[in-house]
N, C-alpha and C positions, 0 to 999 in steps of 0.2 A: 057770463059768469054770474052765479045770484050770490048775494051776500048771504053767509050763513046767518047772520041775525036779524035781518028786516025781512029777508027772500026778497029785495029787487033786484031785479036783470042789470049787470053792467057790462060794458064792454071787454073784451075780454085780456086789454093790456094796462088797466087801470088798477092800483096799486091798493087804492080805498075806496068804498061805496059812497057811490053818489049821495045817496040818502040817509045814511047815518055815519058814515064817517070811519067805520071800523076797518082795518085793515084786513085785507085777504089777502088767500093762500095764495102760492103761484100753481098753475097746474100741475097735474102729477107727469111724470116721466113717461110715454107710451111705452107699454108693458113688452112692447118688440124690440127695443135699442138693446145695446149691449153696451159697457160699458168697459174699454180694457185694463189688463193690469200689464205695470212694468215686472219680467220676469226675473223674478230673486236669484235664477241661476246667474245671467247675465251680468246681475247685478257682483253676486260673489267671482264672476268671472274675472270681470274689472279689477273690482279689489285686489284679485290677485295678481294680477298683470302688473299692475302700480305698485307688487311688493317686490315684482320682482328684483331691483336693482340691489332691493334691501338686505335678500334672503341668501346674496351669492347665487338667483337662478333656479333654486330648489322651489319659487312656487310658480315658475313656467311651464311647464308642462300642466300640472292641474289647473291653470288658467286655460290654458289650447284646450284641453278635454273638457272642461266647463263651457266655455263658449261655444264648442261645435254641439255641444248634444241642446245648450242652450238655442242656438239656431236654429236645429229641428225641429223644438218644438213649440216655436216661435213662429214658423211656418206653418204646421199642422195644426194648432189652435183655431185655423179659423176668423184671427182678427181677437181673441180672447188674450191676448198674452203678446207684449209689444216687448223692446228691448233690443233691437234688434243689431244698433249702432255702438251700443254697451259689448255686444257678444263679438261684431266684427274686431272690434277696440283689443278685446282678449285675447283674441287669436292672433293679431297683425302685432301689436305690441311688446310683447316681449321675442318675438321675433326678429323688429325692430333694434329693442335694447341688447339684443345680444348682439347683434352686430357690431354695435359700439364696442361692449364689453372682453365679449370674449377678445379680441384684439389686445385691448387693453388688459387684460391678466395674461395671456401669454407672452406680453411685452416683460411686465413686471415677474414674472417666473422665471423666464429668460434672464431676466437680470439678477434676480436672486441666485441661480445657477451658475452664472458667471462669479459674484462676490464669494460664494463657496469656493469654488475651483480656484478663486486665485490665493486665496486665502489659505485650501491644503498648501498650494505650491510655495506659502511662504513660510509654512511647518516644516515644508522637505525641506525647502533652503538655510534653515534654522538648523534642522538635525545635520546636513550635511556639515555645514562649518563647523558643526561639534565633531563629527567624525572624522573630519579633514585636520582638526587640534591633535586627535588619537594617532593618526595612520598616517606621520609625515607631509601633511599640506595637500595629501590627494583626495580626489574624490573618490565617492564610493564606486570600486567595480569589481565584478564577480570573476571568481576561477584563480586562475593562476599568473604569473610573470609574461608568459607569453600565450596565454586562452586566446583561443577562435572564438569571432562573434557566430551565434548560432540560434536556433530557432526555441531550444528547449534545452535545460541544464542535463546532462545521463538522469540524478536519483531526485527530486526536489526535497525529500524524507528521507534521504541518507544520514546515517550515524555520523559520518563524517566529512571534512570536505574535500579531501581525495576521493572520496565513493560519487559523492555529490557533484562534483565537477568535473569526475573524469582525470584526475590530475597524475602524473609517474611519480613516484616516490621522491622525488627530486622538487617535486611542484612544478615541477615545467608541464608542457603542454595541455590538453583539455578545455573545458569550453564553459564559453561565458554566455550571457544573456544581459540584456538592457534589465527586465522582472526582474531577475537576481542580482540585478547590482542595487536596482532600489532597497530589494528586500533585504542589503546589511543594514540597512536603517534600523529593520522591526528585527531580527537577527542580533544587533546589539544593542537593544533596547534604547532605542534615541527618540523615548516619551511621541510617538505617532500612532492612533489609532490605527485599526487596518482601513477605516472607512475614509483619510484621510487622502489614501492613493484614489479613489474614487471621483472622476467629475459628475455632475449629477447629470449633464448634459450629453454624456457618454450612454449611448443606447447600447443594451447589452450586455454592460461593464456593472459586476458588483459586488461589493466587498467580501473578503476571504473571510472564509469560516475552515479552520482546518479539520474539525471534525465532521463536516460534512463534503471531506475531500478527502475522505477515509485516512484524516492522521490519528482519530480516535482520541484519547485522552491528551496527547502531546503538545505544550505548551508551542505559541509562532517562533518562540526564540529557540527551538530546538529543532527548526526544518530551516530550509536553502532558498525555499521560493514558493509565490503566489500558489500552490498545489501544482495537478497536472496540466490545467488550461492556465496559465499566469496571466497571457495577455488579458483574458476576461476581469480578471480581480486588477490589473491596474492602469489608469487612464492616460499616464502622460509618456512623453517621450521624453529622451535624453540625450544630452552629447555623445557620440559615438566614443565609448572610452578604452574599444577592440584597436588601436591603434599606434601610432608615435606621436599625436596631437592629444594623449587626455588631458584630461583640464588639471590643473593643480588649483591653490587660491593664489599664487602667480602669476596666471593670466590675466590679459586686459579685463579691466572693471564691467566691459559691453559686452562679452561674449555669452551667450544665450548657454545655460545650462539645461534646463527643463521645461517643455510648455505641451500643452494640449499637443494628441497624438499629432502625427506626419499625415498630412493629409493624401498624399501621392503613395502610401502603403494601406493596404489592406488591414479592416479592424474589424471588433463584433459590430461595428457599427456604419461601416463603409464599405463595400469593396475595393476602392482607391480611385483616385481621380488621375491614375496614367493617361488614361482616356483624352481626355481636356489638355494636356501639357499644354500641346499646340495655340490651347485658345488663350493660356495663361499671360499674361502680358502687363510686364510691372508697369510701362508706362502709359498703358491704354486709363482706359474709364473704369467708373468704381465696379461694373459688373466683371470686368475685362482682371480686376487685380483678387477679386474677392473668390475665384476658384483657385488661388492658390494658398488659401487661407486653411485651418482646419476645419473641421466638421462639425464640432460640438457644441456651438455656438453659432449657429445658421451663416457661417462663412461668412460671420460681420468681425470677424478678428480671432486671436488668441492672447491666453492670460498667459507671460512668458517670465522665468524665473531668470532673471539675471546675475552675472557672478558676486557685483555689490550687493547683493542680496534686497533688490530693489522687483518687484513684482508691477507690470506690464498690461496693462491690456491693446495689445501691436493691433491698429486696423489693414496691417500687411503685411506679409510674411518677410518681407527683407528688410530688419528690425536688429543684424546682427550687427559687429564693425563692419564699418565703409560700407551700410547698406549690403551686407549681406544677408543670403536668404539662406532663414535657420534650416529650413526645412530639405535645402538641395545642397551638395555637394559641387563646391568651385572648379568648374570643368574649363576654367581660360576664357571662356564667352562672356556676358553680360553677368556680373555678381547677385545682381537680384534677380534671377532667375536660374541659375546653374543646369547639375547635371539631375538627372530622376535619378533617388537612391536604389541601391538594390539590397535586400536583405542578405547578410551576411556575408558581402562583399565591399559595399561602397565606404570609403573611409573622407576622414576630415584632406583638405589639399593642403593643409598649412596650418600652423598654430591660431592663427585670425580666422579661419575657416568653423563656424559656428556650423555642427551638422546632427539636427535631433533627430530620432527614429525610435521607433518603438520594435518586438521582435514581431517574424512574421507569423499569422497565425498556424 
């Protein structure tokens, strides 16, 4: 190396000339290196991966699509363009944290669906005791003195409630419905929205709009029931009150008036777990008890409306007196397990006999 101000030769890793003392250059770079850069996709790719836990998710995906085009062309560069563990980071990462997450929100959803649902149920039970003050200590049921339980009311828009329910001029005979007995609630105005029959956890099920169930202008308090699909617009079951066991406010304080559908009947949102009876088993393990739970609530329980008007969330269905199971009719065998209901025929065995259903579709 010569010093630029003397020109003597020095060697070529000495820092200052021998001869005069002035500092030199370092050599120049050979004009063949390459020197890389970290690539700014990968970089933004990252960034966004690390938002995602912030953004609820929404910058997951443009992290994935950032890192993989970042990686192509991270690749095809040649050695120009590095980043390569920034871009893997992007793509693996919030793949990662969703694993965590999404768990974790549909835990919290779940649960919010549940505090909803128990919460209508403690509006119906509210409006009930108001209507049980009106109508001699009964609950609410649809039709007439002696109505058949049945699948669907004759008119749910009839002018009246003889046309409505089928009834002889007498009021004797004709037919009732589980939808229709709720629906004297919203019928005589007892302050419940329609969205309040709705669980949110009920796939299927959605609240009544009567004009869009061709009642046209006509106020809810001037029709009989949920429209022509009732079961759809409302979510829960009820005491069987087609019988000689309906509830009064009378009855024991523990007997189950209302709770999440019956899970052993058919809904918009089940087929029915007839199927499983067999496997049902109050005294086995928690998988062994939890198919005979409802549906709408991944058959970790139901939110059950009691006649102390006290609100429930039961982790098993035989939650009524003496360990009765709400959901089965007392067939003489094991209480917490009974008999499978059947639509428009199974009735409560006894005044103690807690027996909810919902109507058949």
């Amino acid at each position: 190396m010569y010093c630029p101000k003397c020109r003597t030769e020095n060697p070529d890793d000495v820092q200052t000339c021998r001869s005069c003392g002035v500092q030199l250059s370092p050599p120049p770079v050979p004009s063949g290196g390459i020197v890389p850069k970290t690539s700014r996709l990968a970089i933004a790719a990252l960034v966004l991966a690390v938002l995602t836990p912030f953004t609820c998710g929404l910058s997951a995906i443009p992290a994935v699509v950032l890192g993989i085009v970042s990686l192509v062309l991270v690749e095809k560069s040649g050695g120009r363009l590095t980043g390569t563990p920034f871009a893997i980071l992007a793509i693996v990462g919030p793949v990662f944290l969703a694993g965590i997450a999404i768990p974790a929100v549909l835990h919290e959803r779940e649960h919010a669906f549940r505090m909803v649902c128990g919460t209508n149920l403690s509006g119906i039970g509210k409006a009930m005791l108001v209507y049980s003050n009106d109508y001699d200590d009964e609950l609410p049921r649809s039709g007439g003195r002696n109505s058949k339980w049945t699948a669907k009311i004759p008119a749910w828009d009839a002018p009246n409630r003889f046309q409505a329910y089928g009834l002889a001029a007498d009021g004797s005979g004709g037919q009732g419905t589980i939808t229709s007995s709720f629906y004297l609630l919203v019928k005589y105005s007892y302050s419940l929205p329609l969205g309040a029959y709705i669980c949110k956890g009920d796939a299927g099920a959605t609240p009544f709009k009567p004009a869009r169930e061709g009642a046209g202008d006509r106020l809810p308090n001037d029709l009989w029931d949920f429209g022509p699909e009732p079961t759809k617009h409302c979510s829960y079951a009820y005491h069987q009150p087609f019988s000689d066991f309906s509830l009064t406010t009378g009855n024991e304080p523990g007997m189950a008036v209302a709770a999440d559908r019956n899970p052993w009947m058919a809904s918009p949102a089940s087929e029915g777990k007839m199927g499983l009876f067999a496997q049902f088993i109050p005294g086995g393990n928690r998988e062994a008890v939890k198919i005979g739970n409802a549906v709408q609530h991944q058959e970790d329980g139901q939110n059950v409306l009691f006649l102390d008007s006290h609100i429930g969330f039961e982790k098993a269905p035989f939650c009524g007196v003496n360990d009765d199971n709400i959901y089965t009719w007392w067939d003489g065998t094991d209480i917490r397990k009974g008999g499978l209901p059947v639509a428009g025929i199974s009735e409560p065995k006894d005044k103690l006999d807690s027996f909810l259903v919902h109507d058949a579709l």
